[in-house]
C-alpha positions in Angstrom: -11.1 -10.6 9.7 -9.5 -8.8 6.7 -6.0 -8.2 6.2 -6.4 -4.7 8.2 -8.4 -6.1 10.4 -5.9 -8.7 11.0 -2.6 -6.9 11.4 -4.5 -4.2 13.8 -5.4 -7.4 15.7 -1.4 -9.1 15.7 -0.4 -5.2 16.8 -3.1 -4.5 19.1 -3.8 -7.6 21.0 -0.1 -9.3 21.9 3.1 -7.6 23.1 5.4 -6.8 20.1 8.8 -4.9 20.9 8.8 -3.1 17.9 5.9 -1.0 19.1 6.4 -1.2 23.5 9.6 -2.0 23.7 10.8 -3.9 27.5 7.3 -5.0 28.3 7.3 -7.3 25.1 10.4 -9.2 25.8 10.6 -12.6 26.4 13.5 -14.0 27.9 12.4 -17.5 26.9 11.7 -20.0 24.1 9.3 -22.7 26.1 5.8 -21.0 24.0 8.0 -20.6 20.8 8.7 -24.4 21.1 4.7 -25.0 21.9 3.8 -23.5 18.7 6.7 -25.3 16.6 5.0 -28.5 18.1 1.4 -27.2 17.4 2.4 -26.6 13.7 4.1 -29.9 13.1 7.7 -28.7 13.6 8.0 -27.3 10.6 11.4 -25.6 11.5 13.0 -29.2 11.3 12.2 -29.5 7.7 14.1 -26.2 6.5 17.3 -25.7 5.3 18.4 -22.4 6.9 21.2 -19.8 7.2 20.7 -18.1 10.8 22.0 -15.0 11.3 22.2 -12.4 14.6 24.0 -10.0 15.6 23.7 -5.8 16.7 24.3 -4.2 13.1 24.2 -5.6 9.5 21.7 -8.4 10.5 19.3 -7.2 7.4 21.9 -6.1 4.8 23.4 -9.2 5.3 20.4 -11.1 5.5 19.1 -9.8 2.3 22.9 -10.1 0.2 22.7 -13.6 1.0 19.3 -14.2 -0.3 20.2 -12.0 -3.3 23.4 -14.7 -4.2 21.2 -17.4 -3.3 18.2 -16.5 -5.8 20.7 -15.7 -8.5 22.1 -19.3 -7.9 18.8 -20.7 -8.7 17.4 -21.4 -5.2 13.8 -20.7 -4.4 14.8 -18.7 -1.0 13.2 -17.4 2.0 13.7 -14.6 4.0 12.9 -13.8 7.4 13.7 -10.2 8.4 12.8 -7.6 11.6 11.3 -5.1 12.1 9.3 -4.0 9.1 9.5 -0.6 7.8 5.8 0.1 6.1 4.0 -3.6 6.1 4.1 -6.6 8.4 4.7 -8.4 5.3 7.9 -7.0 4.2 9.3 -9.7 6.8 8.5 -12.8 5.0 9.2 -12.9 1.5 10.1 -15.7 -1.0 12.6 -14.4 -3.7 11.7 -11.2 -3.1 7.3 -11.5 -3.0 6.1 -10.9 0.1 3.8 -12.9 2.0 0.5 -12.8 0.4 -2.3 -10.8 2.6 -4.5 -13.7 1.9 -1.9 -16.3 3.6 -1.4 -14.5 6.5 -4.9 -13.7 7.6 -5.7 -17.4 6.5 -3.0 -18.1 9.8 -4.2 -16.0 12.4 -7.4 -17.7 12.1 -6.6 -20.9 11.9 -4.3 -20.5 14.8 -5.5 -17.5 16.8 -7.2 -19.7 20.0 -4.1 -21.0 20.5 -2.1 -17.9 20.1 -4.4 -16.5 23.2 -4.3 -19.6 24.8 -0.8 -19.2 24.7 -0.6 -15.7 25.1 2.1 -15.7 22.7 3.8 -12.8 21.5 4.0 -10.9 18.0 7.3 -12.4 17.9 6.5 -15.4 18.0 4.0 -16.0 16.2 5.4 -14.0 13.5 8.3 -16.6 13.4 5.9 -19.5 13.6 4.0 -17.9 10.4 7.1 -17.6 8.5 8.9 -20.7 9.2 5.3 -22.8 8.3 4.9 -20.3 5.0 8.6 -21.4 4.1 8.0 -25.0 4.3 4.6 -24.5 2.4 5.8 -23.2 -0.4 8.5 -25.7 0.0 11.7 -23.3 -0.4 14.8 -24.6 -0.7 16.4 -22.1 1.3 15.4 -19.9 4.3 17.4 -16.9 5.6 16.8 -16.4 8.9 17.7 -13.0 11.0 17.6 -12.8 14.6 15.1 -10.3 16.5 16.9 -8.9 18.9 19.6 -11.6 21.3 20.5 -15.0 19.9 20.8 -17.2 22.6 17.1 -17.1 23.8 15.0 -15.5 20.2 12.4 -17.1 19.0 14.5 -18.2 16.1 17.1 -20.2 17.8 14.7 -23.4 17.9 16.6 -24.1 13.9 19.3 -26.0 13.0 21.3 -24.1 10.2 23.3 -24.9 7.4 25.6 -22.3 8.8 25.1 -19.8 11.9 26.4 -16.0 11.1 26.8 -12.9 13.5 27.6 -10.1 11.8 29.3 -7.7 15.0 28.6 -6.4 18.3 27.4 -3.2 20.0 26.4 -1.5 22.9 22.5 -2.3 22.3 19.0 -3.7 24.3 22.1 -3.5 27.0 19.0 -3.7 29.3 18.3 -7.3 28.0 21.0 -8.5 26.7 24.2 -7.4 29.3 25.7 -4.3 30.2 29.4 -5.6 28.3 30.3 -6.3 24.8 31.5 -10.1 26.2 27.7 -10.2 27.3 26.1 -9.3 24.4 28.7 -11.4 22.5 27.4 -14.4 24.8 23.8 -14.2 23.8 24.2 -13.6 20.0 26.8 -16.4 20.3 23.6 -18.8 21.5 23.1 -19.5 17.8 26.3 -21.4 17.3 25.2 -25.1 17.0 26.8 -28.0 17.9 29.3 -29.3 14.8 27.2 -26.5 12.6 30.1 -23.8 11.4 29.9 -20.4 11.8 30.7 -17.4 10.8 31.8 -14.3 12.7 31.5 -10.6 10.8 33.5 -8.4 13.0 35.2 -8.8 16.5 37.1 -7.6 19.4 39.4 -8.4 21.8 36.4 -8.8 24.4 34.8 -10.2 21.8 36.4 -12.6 19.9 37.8 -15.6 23.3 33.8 -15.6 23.3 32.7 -16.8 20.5 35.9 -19.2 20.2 34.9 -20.5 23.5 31.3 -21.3 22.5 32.4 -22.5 19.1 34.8 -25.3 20.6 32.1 -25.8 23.3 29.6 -27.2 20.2 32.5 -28.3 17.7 31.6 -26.1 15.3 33.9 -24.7 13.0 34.6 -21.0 13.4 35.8 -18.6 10.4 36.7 -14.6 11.5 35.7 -12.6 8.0 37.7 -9.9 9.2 40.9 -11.9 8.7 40.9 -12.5 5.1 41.5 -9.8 2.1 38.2 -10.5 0.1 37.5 -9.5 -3.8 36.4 -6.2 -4.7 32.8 -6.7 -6.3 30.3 -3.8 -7.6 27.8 -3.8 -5.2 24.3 -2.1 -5.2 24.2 -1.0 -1.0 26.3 2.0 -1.1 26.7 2.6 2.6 30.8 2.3 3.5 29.8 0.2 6.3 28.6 -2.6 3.8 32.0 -3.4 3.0 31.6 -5.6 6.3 28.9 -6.7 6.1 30.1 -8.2 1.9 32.7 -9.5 4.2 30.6 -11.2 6.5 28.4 -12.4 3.2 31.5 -13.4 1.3 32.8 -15.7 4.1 29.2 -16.8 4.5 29.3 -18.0 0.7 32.6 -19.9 1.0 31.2 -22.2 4.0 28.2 -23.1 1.6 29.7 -23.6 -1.6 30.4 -26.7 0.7 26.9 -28.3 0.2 25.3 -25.8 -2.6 26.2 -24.8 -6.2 27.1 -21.0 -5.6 29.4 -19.9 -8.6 31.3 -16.0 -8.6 28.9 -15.3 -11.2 25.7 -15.1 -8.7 28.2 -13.6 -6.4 28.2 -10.6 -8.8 24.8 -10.2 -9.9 23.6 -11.3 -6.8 25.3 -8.4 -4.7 24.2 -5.4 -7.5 20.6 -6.4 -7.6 20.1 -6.6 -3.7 17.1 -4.1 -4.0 15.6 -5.7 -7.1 15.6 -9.1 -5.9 14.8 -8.7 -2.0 13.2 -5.2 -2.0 15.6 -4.3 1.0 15.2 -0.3 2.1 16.8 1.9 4.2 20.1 1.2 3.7 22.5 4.6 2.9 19.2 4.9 0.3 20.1 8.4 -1.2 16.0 9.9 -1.9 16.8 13.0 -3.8 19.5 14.9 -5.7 19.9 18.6 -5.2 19.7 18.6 -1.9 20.8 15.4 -1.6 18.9 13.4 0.8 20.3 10.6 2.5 18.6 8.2 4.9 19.6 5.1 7.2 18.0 3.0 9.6 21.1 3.2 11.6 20.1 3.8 15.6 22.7 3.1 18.0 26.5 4.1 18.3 27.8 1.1 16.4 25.9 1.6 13.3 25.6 5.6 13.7 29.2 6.1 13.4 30.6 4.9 9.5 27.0 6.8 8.4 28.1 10.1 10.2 31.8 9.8 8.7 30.1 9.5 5.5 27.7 12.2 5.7 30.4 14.4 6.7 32.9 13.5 3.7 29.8 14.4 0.8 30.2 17.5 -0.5 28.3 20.0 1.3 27.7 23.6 2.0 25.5 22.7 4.8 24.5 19.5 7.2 21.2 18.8 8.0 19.7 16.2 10.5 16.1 15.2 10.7 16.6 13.7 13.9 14.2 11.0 16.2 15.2 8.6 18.5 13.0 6.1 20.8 13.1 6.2 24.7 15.4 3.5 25.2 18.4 4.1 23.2 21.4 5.8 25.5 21.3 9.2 24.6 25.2 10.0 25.9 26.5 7.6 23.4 24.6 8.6 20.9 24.2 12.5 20.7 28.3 13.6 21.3 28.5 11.6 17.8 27.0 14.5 15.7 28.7 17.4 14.5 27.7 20.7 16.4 27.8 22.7 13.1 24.9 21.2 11.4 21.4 22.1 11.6 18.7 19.7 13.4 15.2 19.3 13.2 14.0 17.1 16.5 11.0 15.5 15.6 9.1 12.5 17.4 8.8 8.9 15.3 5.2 7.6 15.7 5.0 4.6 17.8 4.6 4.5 21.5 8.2 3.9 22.1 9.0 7.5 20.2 11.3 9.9 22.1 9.8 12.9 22.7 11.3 15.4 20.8 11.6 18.3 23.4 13.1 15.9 25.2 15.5 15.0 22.6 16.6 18.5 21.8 17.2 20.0 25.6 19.1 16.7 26.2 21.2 17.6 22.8 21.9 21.2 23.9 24.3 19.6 26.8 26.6 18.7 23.2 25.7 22.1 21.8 23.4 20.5 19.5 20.7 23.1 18.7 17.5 22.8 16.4 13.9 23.3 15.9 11.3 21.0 17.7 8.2 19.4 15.8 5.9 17.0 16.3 5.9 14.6 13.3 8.3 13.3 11.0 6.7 14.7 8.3 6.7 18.3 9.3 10.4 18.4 10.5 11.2 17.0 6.9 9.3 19.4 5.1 11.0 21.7 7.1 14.6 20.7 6.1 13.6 20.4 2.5 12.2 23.9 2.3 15.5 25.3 4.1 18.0 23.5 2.1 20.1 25.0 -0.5 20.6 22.8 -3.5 24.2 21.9 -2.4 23.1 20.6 1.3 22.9 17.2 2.4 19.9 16.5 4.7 20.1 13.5 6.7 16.7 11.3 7.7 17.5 8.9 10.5 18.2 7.9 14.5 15.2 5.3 14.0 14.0 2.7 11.9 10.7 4.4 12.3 12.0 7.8 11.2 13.2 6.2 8.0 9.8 4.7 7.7 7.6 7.9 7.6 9.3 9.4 5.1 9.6 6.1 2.4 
């Protein structure tokens, strides 16, 4: 098979959550752990920074790979979902994955992935942690999928464990309370391995302490500490957390690695350049200005619509999708009623209809036009806008990916 030919397969043929959402979760790591063994364990011969969490997970992910290639270090990164090609989730400083070594993978090991009947996940992680210790890297950066406790990725010891926050999210999966969800991402936390925690509450925070004296790992709050301003290239307000979360991460490894303030600094304005990281308050045009973020819950929704609403602006509009598992009533009362919407439908299976987004937004008076595609309803906003408008892309990752 070709690259095409490939990825169509890896979509196609095994369950991937990014595409079907609840039928593709696996609540367990037994067949993550069978392919680990089949491939020689290659996750016990990487140095790794694990990191989970609801939102943040691939700012985060990619600022600390940023400071880490400025510092020298030939570093991996492992990052979900993709937003155009599989391969934007496995790169080494900044190169993705060639096409050549991933199609190379699947058929060397594509009996035993149906064998198995493994899923995308998890053989996606299997791919990336063998690639890493290919190429020998000196470094690996790896973000959660979804939980923590039970993700594919929690078979690796880090150098450090880091969850960025909690939200309301895959509440279906992962529990119906922040302490919950705070349980599960918490799973990472290794025994005597520190970590690092982004943002808390007070629901939040007994849980993680709890865990973290459970495995005598030392714990470090972010939050708690008044951190150096630093020129930074992710312009979204709500990365001032997540530098937090990056800044503390820094601290605990300037224990065992040579990180100096100088790759601090040039490692946190060249984010893009050196990681290729999209999506992220990425402003697409001028006049209108066009703003879009892969923001798509409550948690991560609400510092982007604060921000929207503080540009200057004659006139908000929203290019809005959504997919069918996201809780519409915490969502929808966050947008302003005196904006204009376009409902349109993102283009995986898991897309939200978008009649059925816009008559369940007219219960906040939230009224728009309905289209089909992604495309047309942007198109649409673009050809309305006056030059000082702001029109906002967004609600799902996949919204933000049509249009890039």
């Amino acid at each position: 098979m070709n690259y095409k030919e490939t990825t169509e397969w890896m979509f196609g043929q095994l369950p991937m959550y990014q595409m079907q959402g609840a039928s593709a979760y696996k609540a367990d790591l037994s067949n993550t752990l069978l392919l680990a063994k089949h491939l020689g364990n290659p996750e016990t011969r990487l140095k790794c920074i694990h990191i989970a969490g609801t939102n943040g997970k691939g700012s985060t992910s990619s600022m600390l790979a940023s400071i880490l290639q400025e510092a020298g270090y030939k570093t991996g990164l492992y990052t979900s979902p993709h937003l155009k090609d599989f391969r934007e989730r496995i790169k080494i400083n900044g190169e993705e994955i060639s096409e050549d070594c991933l199609v190379a993978f699947i058929a060397q090991n594509k009996a035993f992935f149906e064998a198995q009947s493994l899923s995308f996940f998890e053989m996606t992680v299997g791919l990336a942690f063998d690639y890493f210790v290919k190429e020998d890297v000196d470094i690996a950066v790896i973000e959660t999928g979804m939980g923590g406790r039970l993700d594919s990725t929690n078979i690796i010891t880090p150098l450090v464990s880091v969850i960025t926050n909690i939200g309301m999210d895959h509440t279906q999966f992962l529990g119906d309370t922040p302490a919950k969800i705070a349980a599960e991402k918490a799973g990472i936390i290794k025994n005597t391995v520190p970590v690092v925690i982004g943002e808390y509450t007070d629901e939040t925070k007994p849980v993680f302490i709890k865990k973290a004296l459970e495995e005598k790992a030392a714990i470090y709050f972010a939050s708690e500490k008044t951190w150096p301003e630093y020129d930074r290239e992710l312009n979204g307000d709500y990365q001032k957390k997540n530098v937090a979360t990056v800044l503390q991460t820094v601290e605990v490894l300037q224990q065992s690695l040579s990180i100096k303030e100088e790759h601090i600094k040039t490692g946190l304005v060249n984010v893009i350049k050196n990681t290729g990281l999209r999506g992220r308050w990425e402003q697409l045009r001028n006049a209108p200005v066009v703003i879009t973020d892969t923001a798509h819950n409550s948690h991560g929704m609400q510092p982007v619509l604060r921000q929207l609403q503080s540009l200057p602006h004659t006139k908000l509009r929203f290019v809005l999708g959504l997919v069918n598992d996201k809780k519409l009533d915490e969502i929808l009362p966050l947008f302003p009623q005196d904006a204009v919407y376009y409902f349109c439908r993102p283009g995986v299976p898991r897309g939200l209809d978008a009649e059925v987004l816009a008559e369940e937004a007219k219960k906040y008076k939230i009224f728009g036009k309905i289209f089909q595609n992604v495309t047309d309803a942007y198109s649409a906003a673009l050809q309305d806008a006056a030059l000082t408008d702001v029109v906002y892309v967004g609600g799902s990752t996949f919204v933000v990916a049509e249009i890039l």
